[in-house]
C-alpha positions in Angstrom: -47.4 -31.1 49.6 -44.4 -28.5 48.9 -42.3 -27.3 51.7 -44.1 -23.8 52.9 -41.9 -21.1 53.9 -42.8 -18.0 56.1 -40.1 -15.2 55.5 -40.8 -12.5 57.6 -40.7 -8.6 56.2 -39.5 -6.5 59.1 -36.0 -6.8 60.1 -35.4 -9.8 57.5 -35.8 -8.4 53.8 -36.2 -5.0 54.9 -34.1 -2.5 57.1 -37.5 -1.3 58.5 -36.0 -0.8 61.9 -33.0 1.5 60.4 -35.1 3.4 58.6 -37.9 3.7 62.1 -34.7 4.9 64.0 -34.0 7.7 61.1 -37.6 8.8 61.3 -37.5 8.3 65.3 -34.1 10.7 65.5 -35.7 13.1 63.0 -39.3 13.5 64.2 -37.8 13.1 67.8 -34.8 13.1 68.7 -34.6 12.4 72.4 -33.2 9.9 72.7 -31.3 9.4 70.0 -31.0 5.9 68.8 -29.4 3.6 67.0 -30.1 0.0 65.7 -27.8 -1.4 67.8 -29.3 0.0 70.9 -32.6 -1.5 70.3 -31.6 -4.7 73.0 -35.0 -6.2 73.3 -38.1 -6.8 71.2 -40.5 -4.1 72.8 -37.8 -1.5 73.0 -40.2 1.3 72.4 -41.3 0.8 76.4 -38.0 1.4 77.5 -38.5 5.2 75.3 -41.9 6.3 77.2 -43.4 6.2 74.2 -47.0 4.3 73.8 -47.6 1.6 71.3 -49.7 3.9 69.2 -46.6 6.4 68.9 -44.4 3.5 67.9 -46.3 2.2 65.2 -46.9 6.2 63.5 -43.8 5.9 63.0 -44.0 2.4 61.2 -46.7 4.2 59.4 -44.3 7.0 58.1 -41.7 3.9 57.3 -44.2 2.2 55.1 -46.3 4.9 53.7 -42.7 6.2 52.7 -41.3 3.3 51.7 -38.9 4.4 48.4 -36.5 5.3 51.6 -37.0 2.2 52.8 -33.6 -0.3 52.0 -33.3 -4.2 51.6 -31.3 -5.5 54.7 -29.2 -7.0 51.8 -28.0 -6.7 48.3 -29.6 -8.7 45.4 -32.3 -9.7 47.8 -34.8 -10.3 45.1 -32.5 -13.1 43.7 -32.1 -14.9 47.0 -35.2 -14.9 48.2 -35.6 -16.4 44.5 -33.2 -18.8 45.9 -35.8 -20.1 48.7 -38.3 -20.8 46.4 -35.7 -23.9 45.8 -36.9 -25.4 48.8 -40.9 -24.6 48.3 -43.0 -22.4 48.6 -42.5 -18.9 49.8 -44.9 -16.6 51.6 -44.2 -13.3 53.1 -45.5 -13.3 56.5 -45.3 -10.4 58.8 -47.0 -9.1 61.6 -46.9 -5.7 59.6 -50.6 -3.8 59.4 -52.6 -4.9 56.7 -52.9 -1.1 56.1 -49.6 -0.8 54.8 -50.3 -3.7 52.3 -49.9 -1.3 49.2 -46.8 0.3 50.0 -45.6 -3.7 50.9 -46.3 -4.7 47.4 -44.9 -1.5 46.0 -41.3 -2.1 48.2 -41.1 -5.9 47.4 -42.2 -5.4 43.6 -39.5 -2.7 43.1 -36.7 -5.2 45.0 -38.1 -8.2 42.8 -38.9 -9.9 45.2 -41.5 -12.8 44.7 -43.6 -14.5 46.6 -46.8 -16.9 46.3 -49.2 -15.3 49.0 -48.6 -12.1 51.8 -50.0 -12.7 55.2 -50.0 -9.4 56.8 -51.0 -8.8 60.4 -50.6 -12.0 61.9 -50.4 -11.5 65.6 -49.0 -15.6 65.8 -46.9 -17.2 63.5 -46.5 -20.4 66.0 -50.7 -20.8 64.6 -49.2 -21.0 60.8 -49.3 -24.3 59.4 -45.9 -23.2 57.5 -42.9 -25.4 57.6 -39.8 -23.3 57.8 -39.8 -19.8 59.2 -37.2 -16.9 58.5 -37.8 -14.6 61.1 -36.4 -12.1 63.7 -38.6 -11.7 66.5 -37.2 -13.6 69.5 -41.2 -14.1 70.8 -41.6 -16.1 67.5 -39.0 -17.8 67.5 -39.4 -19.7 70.9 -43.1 -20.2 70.1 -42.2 -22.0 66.7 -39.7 -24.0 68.2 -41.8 -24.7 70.8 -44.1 -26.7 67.9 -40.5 -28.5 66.9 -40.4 -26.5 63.6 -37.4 -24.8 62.7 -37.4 -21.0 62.7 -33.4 -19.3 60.8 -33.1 -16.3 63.1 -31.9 -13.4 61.4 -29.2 -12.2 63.8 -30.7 -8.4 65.4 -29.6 -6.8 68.3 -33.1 -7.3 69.7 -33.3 -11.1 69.5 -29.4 -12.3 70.6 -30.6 -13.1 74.0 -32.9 -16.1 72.7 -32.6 -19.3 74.6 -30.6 -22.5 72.1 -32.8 -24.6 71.1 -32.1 -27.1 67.8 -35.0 -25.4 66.2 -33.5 -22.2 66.5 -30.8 -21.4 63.9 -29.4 -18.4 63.9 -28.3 -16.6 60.6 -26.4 -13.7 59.7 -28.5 -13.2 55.7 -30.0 -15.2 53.4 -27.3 -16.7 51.9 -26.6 -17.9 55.0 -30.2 -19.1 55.6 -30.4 -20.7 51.9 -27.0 -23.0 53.3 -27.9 -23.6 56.5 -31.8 -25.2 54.6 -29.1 -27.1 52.2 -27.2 -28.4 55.0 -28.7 -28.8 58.1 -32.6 -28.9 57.8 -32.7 -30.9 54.0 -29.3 -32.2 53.9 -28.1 -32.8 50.1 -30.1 -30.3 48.3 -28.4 -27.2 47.6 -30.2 -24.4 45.2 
């Protein structure tokens, strides 16, 4: 059975979170934010703002998303470069209502994939091998199932206990090395 890999949407291949600030600062503006101010995973408590308010504006991110930029150049070719090591699914706990607009964003960045999973509330539940991720709440619950989760470095997640499961990465590039060297040592796409 190939390798399965879970590479997460949000804050991985997309800039999802640069563009919710832009909408945030423009629908809003109070306060006004930043990435880097976004210290912790359910930041939007720290606003006042309800659950339901935070994700309209993931709605307006999604249902908009031509604005919506790669966190990387050439991403369509890396993630291309993954598929070295198996099989790669985008996974993401993203609403499955935003599935069109998800194709649309990852078809016009070339970005393949096998399968999407959209709105999956648990990745630790996944029977996925490797997980590229940046939630810090994922990341200790995969680890805690002693399978390796390459955490893309966010404000939001730097606070995340070491563990040897846990390996943090600054892009894919960095992700596709650190699979070569440490987690399948030899192979190298």
């Amino acid at each position: 059975m190939p390798v399965r890999i879970a590479l997460d949407l949000d804050g991985v291949l997309s800039d999802s979170m640069g563009r919710w600030v832009e909408v945030w600062n423009s629908r809003y503006g109070h306060p006004r934010l930043s990435v880097e101010d976004i210290r912790e995973w359910d930041f939007w408590r720290g606003l006042g703002i309800t659950l339901e308010t935070f994700n309209e504006v993931f709605d307006e991110v999604w249902r908009e998303w031509v604005y919506l930029r790669p966190l990387e150049e050439n991403i369509g070719e890396k993630v291309a470069r993954l598929a070295y090591f198996g099989r790669v699914d985008i996974v993401s706990g993203r609403s499955t209502r935003h599935l069109p607009y998800v194709k649309s964003w990852l078809s016009h960045h070339k970005i393949r994939y096998d399968t999407i999973f959209l709105g999956v509330s648990s990745k630790s539940r996944l029977t996925h091998d490797i997980f590229i991720d940046d939630s810090p709440v994922e990341a200790v619950r995969i680890a805690e199932t002693a399978r390796y989760v390459l955490l893309r470095d966010q404000p939001w997640n730097r606070n995340v206990p070491k563990s040897k499961f846990i390996i943090r990465v600054r892009n894919l590039e960095e992700a596709i090395k650190k699979l070569a060297e440490e987690v399948f040592p030899g192979t190298l796409p």
